[in-house]
C-alpha positions as CSV (number, residue, x, y, z in Angstrom):
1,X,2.9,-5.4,8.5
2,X,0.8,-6.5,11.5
3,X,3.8,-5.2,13.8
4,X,4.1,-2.2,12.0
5,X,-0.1,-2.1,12.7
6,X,0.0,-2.7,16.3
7,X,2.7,0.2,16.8
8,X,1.0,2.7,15.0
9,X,-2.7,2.1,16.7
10,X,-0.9,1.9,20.0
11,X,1.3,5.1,19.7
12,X,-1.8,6.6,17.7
13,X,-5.2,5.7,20.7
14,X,-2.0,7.1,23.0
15,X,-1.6,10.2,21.9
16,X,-5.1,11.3,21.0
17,X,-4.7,10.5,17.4
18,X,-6.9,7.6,16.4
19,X,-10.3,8.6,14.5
20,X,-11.6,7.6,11.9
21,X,-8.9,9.2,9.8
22,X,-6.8,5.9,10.1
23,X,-9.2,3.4,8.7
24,X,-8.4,3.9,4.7
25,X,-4.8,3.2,5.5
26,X,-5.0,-0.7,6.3
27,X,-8.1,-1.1,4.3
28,X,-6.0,0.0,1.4
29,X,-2.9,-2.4,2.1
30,X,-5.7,-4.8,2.5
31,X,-6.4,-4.9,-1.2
32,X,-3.4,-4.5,-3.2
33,X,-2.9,-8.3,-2.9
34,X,-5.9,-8.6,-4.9
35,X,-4.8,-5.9,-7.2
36,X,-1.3,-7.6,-7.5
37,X,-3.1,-10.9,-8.4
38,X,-5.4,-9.5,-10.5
39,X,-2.8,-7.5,-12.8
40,X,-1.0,-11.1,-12.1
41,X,-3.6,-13.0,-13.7
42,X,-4.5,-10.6,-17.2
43,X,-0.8,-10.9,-17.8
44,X,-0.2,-14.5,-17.5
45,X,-1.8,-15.0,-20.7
46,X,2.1,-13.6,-22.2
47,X,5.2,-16.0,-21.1
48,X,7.6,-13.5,-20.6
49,X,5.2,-10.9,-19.3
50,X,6.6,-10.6,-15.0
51,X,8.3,-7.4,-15.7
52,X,5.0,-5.9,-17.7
53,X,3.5,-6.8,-14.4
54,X,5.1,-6.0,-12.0
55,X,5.1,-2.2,-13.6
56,X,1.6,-2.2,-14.2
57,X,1.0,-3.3,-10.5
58,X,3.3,-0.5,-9.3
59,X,1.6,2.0,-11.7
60,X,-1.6,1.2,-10.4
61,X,-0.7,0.9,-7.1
62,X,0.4,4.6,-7.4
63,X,-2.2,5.9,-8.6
64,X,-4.5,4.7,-6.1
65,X,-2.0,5.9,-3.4
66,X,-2.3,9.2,-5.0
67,X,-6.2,9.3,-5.3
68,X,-6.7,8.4,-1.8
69,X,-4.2,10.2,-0.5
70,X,-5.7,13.3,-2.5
71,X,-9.2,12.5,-1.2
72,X,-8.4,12.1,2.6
73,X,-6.6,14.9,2.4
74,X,-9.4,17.2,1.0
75,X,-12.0,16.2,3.1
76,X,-9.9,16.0,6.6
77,X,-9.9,18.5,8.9
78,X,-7.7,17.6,11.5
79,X,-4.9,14.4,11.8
80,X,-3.7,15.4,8.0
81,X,0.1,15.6,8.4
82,X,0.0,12.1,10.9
83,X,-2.3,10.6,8.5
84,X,-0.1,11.2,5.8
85,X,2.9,9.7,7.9
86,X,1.3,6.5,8.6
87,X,0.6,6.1,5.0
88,X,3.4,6.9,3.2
89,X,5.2,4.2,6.0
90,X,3.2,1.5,5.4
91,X,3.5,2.2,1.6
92,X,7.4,2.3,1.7
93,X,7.3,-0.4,3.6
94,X,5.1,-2.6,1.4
95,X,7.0,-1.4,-1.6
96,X,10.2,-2.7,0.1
97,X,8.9,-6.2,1.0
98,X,7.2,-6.4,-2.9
99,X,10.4,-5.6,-4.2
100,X,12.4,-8.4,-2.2
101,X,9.6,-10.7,-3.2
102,X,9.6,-9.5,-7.1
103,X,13.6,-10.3,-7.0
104,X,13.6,-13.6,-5.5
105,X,10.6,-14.4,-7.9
106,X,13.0,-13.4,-10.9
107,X,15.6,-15.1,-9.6
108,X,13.7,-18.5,-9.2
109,X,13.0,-17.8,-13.3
């Protein structure tokens, strides 16, 4: 992810692009590992309760995608269609590497 950071800001300060449209996108990767262990930790109280929370992470995950994405998007003026780029990549690619890490956490089970 902090590749996938440095390649962005570079190519974004580059071409003009970075303002302060850009800042909600790592700031919001930031946290979902504290949303993941949250939802984590309110379902560790059930034994059998990984796949309850890995869907309740993902729900909430997208609906937070969806609220900022919504919100940016309002009150933006200018950088909408690259700001919407660099988010939905970093989003595919944290769903990816969640998704490798759910599987080889299921498998260890």
């Amino acid at each position: 992810m902090s590749g996938l950071t440095a390649v962005l800001s570079a190519y974004m300060s580059k071409n003009g692009i970075m303002s302060l449209a850009f800042w909600p996108v790592p700031v919001f990767f930031a946290l979902m590992p504290l949303l993941q262990y949250g939802v984590n930790r309110l379902m560790k109280a059930k034994k059998d309760a990984l796949t309850m929370s890995i869907m309740a992470y993902r729900a909430i995950k997208l609906l937070f995608a969806l609220i900022l994405i919504m919100v940016c998007l309002w009150t933006m003026s200018e950088c909408r269609l690259e700001f919407a780029i660099v988010f939905f990549v970093f989003y595919f690619v944290l769903t990816v590497v969640e998704t490798v890490h759910f599987i080889n956490r299921q498998k260890q089970r």
